[in-house]
N, C-alpha and C positions, 0 to 999 in steps of 0.2 A: 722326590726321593733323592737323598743324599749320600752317595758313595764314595770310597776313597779312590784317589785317581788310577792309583798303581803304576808298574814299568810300563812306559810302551813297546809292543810287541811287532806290531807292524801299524802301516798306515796307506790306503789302496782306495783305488777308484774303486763306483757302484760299479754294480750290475748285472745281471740274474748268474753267469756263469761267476763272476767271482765272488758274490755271495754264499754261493753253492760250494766255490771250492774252499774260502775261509768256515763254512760249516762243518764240513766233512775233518778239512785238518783239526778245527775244537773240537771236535769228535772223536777222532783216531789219539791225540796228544789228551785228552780226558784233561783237559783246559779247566783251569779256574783263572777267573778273573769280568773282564767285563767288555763287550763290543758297542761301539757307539756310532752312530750313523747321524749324517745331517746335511741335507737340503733345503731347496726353498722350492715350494711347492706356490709356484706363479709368483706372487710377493709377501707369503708367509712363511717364515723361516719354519724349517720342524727337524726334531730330533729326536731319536730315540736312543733305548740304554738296554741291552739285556746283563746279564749277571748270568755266568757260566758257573756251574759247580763239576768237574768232575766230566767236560764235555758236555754236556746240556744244558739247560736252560731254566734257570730256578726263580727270575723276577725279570719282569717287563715293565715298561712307562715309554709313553711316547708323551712328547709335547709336541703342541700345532694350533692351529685357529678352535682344538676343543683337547684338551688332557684326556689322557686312558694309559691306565692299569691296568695288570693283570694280563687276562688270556685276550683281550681285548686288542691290547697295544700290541701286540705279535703281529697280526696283517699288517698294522700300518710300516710297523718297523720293517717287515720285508718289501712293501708296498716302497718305501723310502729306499732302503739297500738294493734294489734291483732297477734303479734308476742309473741312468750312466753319467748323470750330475750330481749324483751323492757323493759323499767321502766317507770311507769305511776307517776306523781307527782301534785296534784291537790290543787291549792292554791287560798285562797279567802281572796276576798276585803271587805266584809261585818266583820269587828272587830270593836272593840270601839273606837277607835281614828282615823280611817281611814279614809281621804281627797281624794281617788280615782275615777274619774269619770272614768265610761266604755265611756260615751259620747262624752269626749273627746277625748280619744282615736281613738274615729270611726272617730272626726272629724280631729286627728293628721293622719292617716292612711287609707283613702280610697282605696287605691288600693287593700289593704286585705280586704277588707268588702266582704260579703258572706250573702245569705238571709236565714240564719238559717242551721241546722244540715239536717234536716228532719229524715225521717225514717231509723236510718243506717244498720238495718238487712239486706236487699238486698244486700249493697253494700258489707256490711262485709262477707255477705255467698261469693258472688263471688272472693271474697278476699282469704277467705280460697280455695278455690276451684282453683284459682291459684297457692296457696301453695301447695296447694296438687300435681295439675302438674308440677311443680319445680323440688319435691320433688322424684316424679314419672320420672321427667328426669334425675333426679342428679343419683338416684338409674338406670336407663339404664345405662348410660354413667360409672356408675362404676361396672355394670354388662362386658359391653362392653371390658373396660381396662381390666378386670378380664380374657375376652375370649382371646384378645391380649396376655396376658403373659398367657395363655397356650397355644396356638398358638407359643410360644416364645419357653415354655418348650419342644413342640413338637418339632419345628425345631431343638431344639441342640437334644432331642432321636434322631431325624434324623442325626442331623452329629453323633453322638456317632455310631449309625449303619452304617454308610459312614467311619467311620474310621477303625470299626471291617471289614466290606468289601475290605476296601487296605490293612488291615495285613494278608485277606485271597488271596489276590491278590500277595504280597510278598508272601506268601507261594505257590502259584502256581508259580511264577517265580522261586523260588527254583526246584520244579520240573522241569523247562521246560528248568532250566541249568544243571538238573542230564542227561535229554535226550539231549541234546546239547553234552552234557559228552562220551554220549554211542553212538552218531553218530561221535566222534572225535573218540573212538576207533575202529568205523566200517571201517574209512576210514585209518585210520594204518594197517587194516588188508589189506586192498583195493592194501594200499604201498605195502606192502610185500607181495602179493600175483602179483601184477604187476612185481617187484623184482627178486621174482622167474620166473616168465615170462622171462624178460630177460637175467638172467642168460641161463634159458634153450633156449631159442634164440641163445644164443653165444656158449651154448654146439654143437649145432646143426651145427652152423656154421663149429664147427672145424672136424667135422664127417664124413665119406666118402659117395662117393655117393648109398654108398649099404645099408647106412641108411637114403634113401630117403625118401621111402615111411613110415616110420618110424617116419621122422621127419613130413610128410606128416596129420599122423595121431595125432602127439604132436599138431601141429599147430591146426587140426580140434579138438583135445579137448579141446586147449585155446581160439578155436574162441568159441567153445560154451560156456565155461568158461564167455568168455569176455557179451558173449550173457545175460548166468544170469548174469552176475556184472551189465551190461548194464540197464537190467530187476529191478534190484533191485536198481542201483540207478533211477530209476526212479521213482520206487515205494516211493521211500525216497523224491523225489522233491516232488510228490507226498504229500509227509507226510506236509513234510516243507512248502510246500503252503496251505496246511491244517492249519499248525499251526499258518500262517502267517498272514491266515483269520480270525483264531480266537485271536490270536495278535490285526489287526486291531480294531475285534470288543470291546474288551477290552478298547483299545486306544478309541473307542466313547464309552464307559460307562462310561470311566475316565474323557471327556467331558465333557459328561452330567452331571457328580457331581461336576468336577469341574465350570459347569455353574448355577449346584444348589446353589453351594458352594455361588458363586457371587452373585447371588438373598438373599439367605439368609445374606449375608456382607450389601448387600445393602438394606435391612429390619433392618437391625440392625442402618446401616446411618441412616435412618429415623427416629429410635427411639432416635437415639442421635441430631439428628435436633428438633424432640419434646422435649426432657427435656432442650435442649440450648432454644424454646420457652420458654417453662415453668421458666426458672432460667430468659429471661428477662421481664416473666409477673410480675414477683417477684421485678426483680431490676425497673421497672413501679410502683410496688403498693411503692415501697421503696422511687420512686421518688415524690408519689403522696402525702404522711406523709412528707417527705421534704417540700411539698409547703405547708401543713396546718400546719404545724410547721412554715414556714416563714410568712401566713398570720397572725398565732398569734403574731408573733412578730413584725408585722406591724401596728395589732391592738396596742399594746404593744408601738411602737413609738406613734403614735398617740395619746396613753392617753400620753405619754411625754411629746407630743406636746402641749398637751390641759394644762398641766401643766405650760410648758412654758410659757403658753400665759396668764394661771393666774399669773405666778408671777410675768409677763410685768404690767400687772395690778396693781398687789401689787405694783408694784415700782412707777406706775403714781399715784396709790390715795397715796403713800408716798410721791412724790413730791408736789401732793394737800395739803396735809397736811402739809409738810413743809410752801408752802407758805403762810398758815393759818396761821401758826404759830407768821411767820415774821408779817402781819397784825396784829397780835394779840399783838404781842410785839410791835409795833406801836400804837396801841389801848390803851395800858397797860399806857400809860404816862399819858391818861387823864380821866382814871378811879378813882373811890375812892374806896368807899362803896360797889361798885358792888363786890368787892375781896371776900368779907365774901359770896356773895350771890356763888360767883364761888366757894369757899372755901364748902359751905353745897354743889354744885352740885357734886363735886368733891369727898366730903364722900360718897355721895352715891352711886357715882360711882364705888368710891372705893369700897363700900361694894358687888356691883358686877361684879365687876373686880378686882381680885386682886394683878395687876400688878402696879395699882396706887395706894397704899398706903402710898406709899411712899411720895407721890404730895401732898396729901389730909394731911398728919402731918405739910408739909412745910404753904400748906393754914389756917392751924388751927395757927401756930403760925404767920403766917402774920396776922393774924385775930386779935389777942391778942396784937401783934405789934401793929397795928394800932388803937386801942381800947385804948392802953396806950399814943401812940401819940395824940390820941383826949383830952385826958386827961389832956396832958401838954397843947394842943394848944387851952383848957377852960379856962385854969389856966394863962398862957399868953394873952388871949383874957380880962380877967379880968386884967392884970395887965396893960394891954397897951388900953389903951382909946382912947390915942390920934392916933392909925392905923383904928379909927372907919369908919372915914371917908377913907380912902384910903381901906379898908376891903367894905364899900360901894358902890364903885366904883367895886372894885372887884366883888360885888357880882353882880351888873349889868355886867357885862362882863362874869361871873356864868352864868349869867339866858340866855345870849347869847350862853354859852358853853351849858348851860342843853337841848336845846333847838338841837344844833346839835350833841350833846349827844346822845339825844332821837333820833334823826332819825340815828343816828352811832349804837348805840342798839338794834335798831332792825333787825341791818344788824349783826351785832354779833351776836345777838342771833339766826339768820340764819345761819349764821356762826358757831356758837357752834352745833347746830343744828346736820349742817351737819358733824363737826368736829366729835362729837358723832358718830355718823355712822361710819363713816371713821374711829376710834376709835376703831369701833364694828367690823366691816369690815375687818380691819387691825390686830385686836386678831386673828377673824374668819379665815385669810387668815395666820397666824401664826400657828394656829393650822393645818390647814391642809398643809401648810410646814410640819410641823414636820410628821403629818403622811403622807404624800406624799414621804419625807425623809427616814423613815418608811420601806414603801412600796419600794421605790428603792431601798434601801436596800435589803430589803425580794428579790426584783424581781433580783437582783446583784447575791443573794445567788442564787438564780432559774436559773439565767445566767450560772454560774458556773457549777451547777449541769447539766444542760444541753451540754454545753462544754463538759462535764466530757464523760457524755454520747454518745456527737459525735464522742470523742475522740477513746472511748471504742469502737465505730459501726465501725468508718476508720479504726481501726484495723482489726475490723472484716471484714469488707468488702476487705482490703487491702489482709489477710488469705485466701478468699474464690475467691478474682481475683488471685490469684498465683496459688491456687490449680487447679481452672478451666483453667488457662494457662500451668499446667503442664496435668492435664487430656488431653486437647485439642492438648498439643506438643505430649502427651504419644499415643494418636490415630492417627494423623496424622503420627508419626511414625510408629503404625503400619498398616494405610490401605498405606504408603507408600514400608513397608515389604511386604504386602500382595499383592501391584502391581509387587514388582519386581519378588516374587515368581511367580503369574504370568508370567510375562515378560518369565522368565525362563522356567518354562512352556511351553510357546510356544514354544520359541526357540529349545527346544528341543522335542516340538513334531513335527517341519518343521523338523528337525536334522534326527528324526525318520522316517519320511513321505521321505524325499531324500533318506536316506539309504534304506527303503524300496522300493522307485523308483529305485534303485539303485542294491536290491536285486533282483527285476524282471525284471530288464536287463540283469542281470548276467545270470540269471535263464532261458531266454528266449537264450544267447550265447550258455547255458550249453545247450539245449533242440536243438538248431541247431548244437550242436557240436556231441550230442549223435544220431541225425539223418544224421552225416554225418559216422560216425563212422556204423551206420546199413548199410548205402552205399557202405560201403568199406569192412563193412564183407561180404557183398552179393557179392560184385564185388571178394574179396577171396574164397568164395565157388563157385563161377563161376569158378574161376583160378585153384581148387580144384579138380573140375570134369575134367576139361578141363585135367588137371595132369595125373588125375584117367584112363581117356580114351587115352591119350597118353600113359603109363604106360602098360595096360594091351595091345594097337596095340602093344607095342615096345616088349613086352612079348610073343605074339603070333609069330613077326617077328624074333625073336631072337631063338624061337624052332623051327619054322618051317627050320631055316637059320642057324642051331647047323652044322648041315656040311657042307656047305659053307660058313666058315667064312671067309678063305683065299682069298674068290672070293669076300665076302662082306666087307672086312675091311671099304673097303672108305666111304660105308654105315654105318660102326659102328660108323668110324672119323665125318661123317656126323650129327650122333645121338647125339653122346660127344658133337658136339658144338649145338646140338639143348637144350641139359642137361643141358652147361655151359651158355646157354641164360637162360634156365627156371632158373639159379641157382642164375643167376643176375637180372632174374625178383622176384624171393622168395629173394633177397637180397634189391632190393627196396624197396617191401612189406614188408620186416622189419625194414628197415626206417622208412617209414610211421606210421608204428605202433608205433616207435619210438617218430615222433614227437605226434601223437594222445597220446600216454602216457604221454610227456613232455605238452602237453595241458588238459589232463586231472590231472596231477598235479598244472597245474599253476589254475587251476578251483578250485582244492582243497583249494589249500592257498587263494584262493579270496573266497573261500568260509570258512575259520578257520579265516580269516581276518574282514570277516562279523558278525560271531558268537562272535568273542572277540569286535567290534564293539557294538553287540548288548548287549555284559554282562555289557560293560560299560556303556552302557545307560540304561539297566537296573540296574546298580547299582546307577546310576545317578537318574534314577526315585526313587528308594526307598532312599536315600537320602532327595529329594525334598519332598517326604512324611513322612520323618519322623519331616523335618523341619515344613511342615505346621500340623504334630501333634503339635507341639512345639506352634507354631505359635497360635494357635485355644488355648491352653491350658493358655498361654497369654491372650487373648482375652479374654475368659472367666476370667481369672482371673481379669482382667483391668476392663469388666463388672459390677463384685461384687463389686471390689474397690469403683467404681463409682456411683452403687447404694446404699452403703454404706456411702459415700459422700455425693450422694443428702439428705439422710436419715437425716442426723447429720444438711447440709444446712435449710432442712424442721424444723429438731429440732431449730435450733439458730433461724430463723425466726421467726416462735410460740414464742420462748422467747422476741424477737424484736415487737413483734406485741401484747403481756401480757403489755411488759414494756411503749408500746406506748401507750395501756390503761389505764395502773396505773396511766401515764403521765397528760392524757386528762382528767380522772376522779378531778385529782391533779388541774388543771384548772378550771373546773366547781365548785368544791368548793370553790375556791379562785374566781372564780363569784361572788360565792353565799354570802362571806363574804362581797364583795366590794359592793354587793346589800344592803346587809342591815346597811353598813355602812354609805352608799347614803341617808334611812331612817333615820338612827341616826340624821344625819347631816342635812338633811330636818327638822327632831326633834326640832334641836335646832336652825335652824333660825325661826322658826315660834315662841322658848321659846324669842329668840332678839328680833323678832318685837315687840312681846308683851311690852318688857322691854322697846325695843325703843319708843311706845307710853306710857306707866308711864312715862319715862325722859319728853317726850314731856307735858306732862299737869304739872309734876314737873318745869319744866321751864317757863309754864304759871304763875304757881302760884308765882315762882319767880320772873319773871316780876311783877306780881303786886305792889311784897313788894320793886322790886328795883323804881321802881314809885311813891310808898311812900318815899323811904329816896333818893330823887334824891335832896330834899333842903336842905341834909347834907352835900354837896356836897361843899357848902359853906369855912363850915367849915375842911375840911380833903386838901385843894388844898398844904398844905405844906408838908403833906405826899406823895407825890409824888415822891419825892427826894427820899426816903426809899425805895417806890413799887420800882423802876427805881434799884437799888443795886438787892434787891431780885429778879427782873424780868432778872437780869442779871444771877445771881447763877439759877434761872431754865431753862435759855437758856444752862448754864452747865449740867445743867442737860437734858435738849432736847438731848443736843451735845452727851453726854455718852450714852443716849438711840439709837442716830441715830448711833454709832459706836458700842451700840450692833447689831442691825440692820444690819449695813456693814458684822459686824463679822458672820453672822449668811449665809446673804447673797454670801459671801467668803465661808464657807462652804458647802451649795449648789450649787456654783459653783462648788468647789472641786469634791461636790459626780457627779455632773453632767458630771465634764473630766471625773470622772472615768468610768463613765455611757457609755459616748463616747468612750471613749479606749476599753471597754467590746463590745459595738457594734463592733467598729473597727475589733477588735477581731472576735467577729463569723461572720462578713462577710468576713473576710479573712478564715475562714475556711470556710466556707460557697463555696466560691472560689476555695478553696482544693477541697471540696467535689466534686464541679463541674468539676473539672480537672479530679479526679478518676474514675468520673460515666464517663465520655468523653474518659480516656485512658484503661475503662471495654467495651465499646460502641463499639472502635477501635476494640477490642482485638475481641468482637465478629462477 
């Protein structure tokens, strides 16, 4: 809807009391004219328009992110006016010169028609009471964000406590290699006391058999020997599955953090999937100023448009006029008298135009010409008598000419008529060339600046898609660090979990191998006793049998090979022990082979912890970067979103001028018509007097000759004015290429742009 601007009346901040009290006074003053209202509602401009007739309300429209008319755009518009960032602007039709009907208005515009204001307190309380829950939401939602990032703070004290817990966890692995340490010297004593075993095994051997019982009883103190070793390593598996279990449990606490670890990584995804939202509500609002920047510039063509099509105009009433012309210099051959009468039209023209003065000197001296040729052809009429009769004749064929003269004359004088106009028409359309000219220009320099401005934004936006492609490569690098660490992880807590499978197989060999070993000392103290009670019968038989020995030899020979059997069954039995010690060493090394197993994978974990210190110390640090970034992105924005204000405000003024330039130029056709009816009754009057001297017409038929030369020199003259015309023409075309090359121009970047927001679109 398009209305005329009018005086402005006043101009005043929003807000429900001053909205209420500019109601009241267009109410009490029975106001005609129009109230306009305009904010920006987040970062969509909106405005709205009522039309006062008579102190209320006769047509609505609001513009915003959706148009409304009608009884419709009433809320919005008080919805806008009761904001304390709006601008109220209130302007009236009621001044002294002013031509504005509101009635036709309502009759150009029904669709906005609305059956008055009514009472706007109600609507406006509920209005603010929306605000107020807005408001009251806007402040949760940044209560809420505020719990989130201490929820955030909390989480990292939590890992800050998760990392002091794995440096106290390396230090307990320190201790549990100092005791790893002191059970590798237990079992060196273990060697060498086994060592000496078999040394004294092999003393034993070389011994006679008078140091049987002797060796009898070395044996029964290394089985008991072996009994505490036995004892004690057991008590140690003992230990070491103790510690094995609290190993494991460790191994699930380390778990559990590191599954905290992952919840929290993946708290963190989210917060970086919300501000990649946020960066494209931003590149949205960015896109949305792009399209109310390109509808201005649509508008923008359009008044070009409308341009164009006046000065298609211009060129057909110049071709009218041309052809006026040529009739007129047709016309010209059998005029006389009428010259002087065109000659006064023509000064006065001149006098209010002053582009023909020029015309109006050439007609004063054709005037004078012609006055002096009458002169001579008095002076000739008197000396030639005898052309009286043939001048008689002539003048019957005059009164023929006057006759379709007269009716030729009034077609001219329709003609001039309209020539006049077209005259008027044709300045008027000159002048608004030039300022039309003017204005492209203006709007070229505004092109430019604008350009300038894109130019400046593509960089920026060019800056701020790099940055977010290196933020985006810089994270994806590291939750791709953070998976392998995982990865690794695992890997080496299966590594951990086999070796441990691996330990309690061993551990289950050792445990069958230390109960086969009870088996065989028991089966040894069976052999022991068995010895014992052999020993002492052989001892009773040997005193009782002290003097018969001669008789019992074969009984002694008998004994000896019963001795040299036990000697090769205690010779087996030290095999045995033999190989159980050769087993109970290879148990050692699979067990020193386990431990150095386990240091390395404990060194491997404290490794991988010291990496994901590293790791988190990063993160955090890429964090701050990042919030730092959006910081600086929020900062440039606000300054994109200021400059896109100064921009639009830069607009509406440049409205506001084209408004009242619109009245100027209303102004001054209403000051033409006026002139155009003076010409017209000045023309009447001239008719009459050309009516009167149409029977001089007589006498002036040899001046013709003359008019016909001088009608020639102002067809020279036509011809210079119509090649200024070309010339002028020519230059407006020129400004127009460049006009088009300038379009050209920001729609290929316009294009750019569209490429970039498409290759920021991809990238997200």
């Amino acid at each position: 809807m398009e209305v005329p601007p009018g005086r402005v009346e006043r101009i005043s901040d929003g807000g429900a009391e001053a909205i209420r009290t500019i109601l009241a006074d267009l109410r009490a003053t029975k106001f005609n004219g129009i109230l306009k209202t305009s904010v920006f509602r987040g970062d969509v401009p909106s405005q709205g328009l009522l039309v006062f007739r008579g102190g209320d309300g006769v047509l609505a429209q609001h513009r915003s992110a959706e148009d409304l008319e009608g009884a419709a755009a009433v809320p919005e518009i008080l919805r806008d006016a009761s904001s304390e960032r709006a601008q109220l602007e209130v302007r009236t039709y009621d001044y002294g010169h002013s031509s504005i009907s509101v009635e036709q208005l309502q009759k150009s515009y029904p669709e906005a028609a609305i059956e008055g204001l009514g009472e706007p307190d109600p609507l406006l309380a509920q209005i603010v009471a929306e605000a107020t829950q807005e408001r009251e939401a806007y402040l949760k939602d940044l209560t809420a964000r505020r719990e989130q990032e201490k929820r955030l703070i909390d989480k990292e004290e939590e890992l800050y406590k998760r990392k002091w817990e794995l440096e106290q966890e390396y230090q307990r692995s320190a201790v549990r290699q100092r005791e790893l340490e002191s059970l590798r010297h237990e079992l060196s004593a273990v060697k060498e006391a086994s060592g000496m075993l078999m040394s004294r095994l092999e003393e034993r051997r070389t011994q006679a058999d008078v140091e049987i019982e002797s060796a009898k009883k070395l044996i029964a103190i290394d089985a008991e020997k072996a009994r505490a070793e036995a004892d004690a390593q057991r008590k140690a598996l003992a230990e070491r599955e103790a510690k094995l279990a609290e190993h494991e449990r460790e191994l699930t606490a380390r778990e559990s953090l590191l599954n905290e670890r992952l919840g929290s990584l993946e708290g963190r995804a989210t917060t970086f999937e919300g501000e990649r939202k946020q960066l494209n509500e931003m590149y949205i609002d960015l896109q949305k100023e792009l399209d109310k920047i390109a509808a201005a510039r649509k508008a923008f063509d359009e008044r070009v448009a409308e341009a164009e099509k006046r000065d298609r105009e211009l060129t057909l009433r110049e071709q009218s006029t041309r052809e006026w012309e040529a009739q007129m210099k047709e016309h010209d051959a059998s005029l006389g008298e009428r010259e002087t009468a065109l000659a006064e039209r023509d000064k006065e023209v001149a006098e209010k135009l002053k582009d023909l003065e020029g015309r109006e000197t050439r007609l004063a001296e054709r005037a004078t010409e012609l006055e002096r040729t009458a002169a001579e052809v008095e002076t000739r009429d008197e000396s030639l008598e005898d052309r009286r009769e043939e001048l008689g004749r002539a003048t019957k064929k005059l009164e023929k000419l006057t006759k379709d003269l007269a009716a030729k004359d009034k077609k001219v004088a329709e003609e001039e008529r309209e020539a006049r106009e077209r005259q008027v028409d044709l300045r008027r359309g000159q002048r608004e060339l030039a300022t039309r000219t003017k204005e492209l220009e203006r709007r070229d320099r505004a092109v430019r600046a604008l350009e300038e401005e894109l130019e400046v934004q593509r960089s920026r936006l060019k800056d701020q898609a790099l940055k977010l492609l290196r933020a985006e490569k810089a994270s994806q690098e590291r939750l791709a660090d953070l998976e392998t660490v995982e990865r690794e992880q695992q890997r080496r807590e299966t590594a951990i979990a086999r070796r441990e499978s691996a330990a309690e197989k061993r551990e289950k060999a050792v445990e069958a191998d230390a109960a086969g070993l009870q088996e065989r000392t028991d089966e040894l103290e069976v052999a022991e006793e068995d010895l014992k009670n052999r020993g002492s019968a052989s001892e009773e038989a040997l005193r009782a049998q002290r003097n018969e020995l001669g008789r019992r030899e074969r009984e002694v020979g008998a004994k000896e090979k019963t001795l040299t059997a036990e000697a090769e069954t205690l010779e087996s039995l030290k095999a045995t022990l033999d190989e159980q010690e050769t087993a109970f060493l290879e148990d050692l090394r699979d067990i020193e082979a386990r431990k150095a197993s386990l240091e390395r994978s404990e060194a491997d974990l404290a490794k991988a912890q010291e990496k994901l210190a590293k790791r988190e110390e990063a993160v955090t640090a890429a964090q701050s970067r990042g919030k730092a970034q959006l910081e600086r992105r929020t900062v440039s924005i606000d300054e994109r979103e200021a400059g896109l204000e100064e921009h639009e405000k830069l607009l509406q003024e440049r409205e506001r001028t084209l408004a009242t330039r619109t009245a100027e130029v209303e102004g001054r056709e209403t000051a033409v018509a006026s002139r155009e009816d003076r010409l017209a009754s000045d023309s009447k009057r001239r008719q009459a007097t050309l009516d009167a001297r149409r029977q001089s017409l007589e006498d002036q038929a040899t001046k013709l000759s003359a008019l016909r030369d001088r009608l020639s020199s102002e067809r020279t003259a036509v011809q210079e004015s119509r090649a200024e015309l070309k010339a002028r023409e020519t230059k407006l075309k020129e400004g127009e290429s460049r006009l088009t090359k300038a379009e050209a121009d920001l729609e290929r970047k316009k294009q750019e742009l569209a490429r970039i927001k498409a290759g920021l679109r991809r990238l997200r």
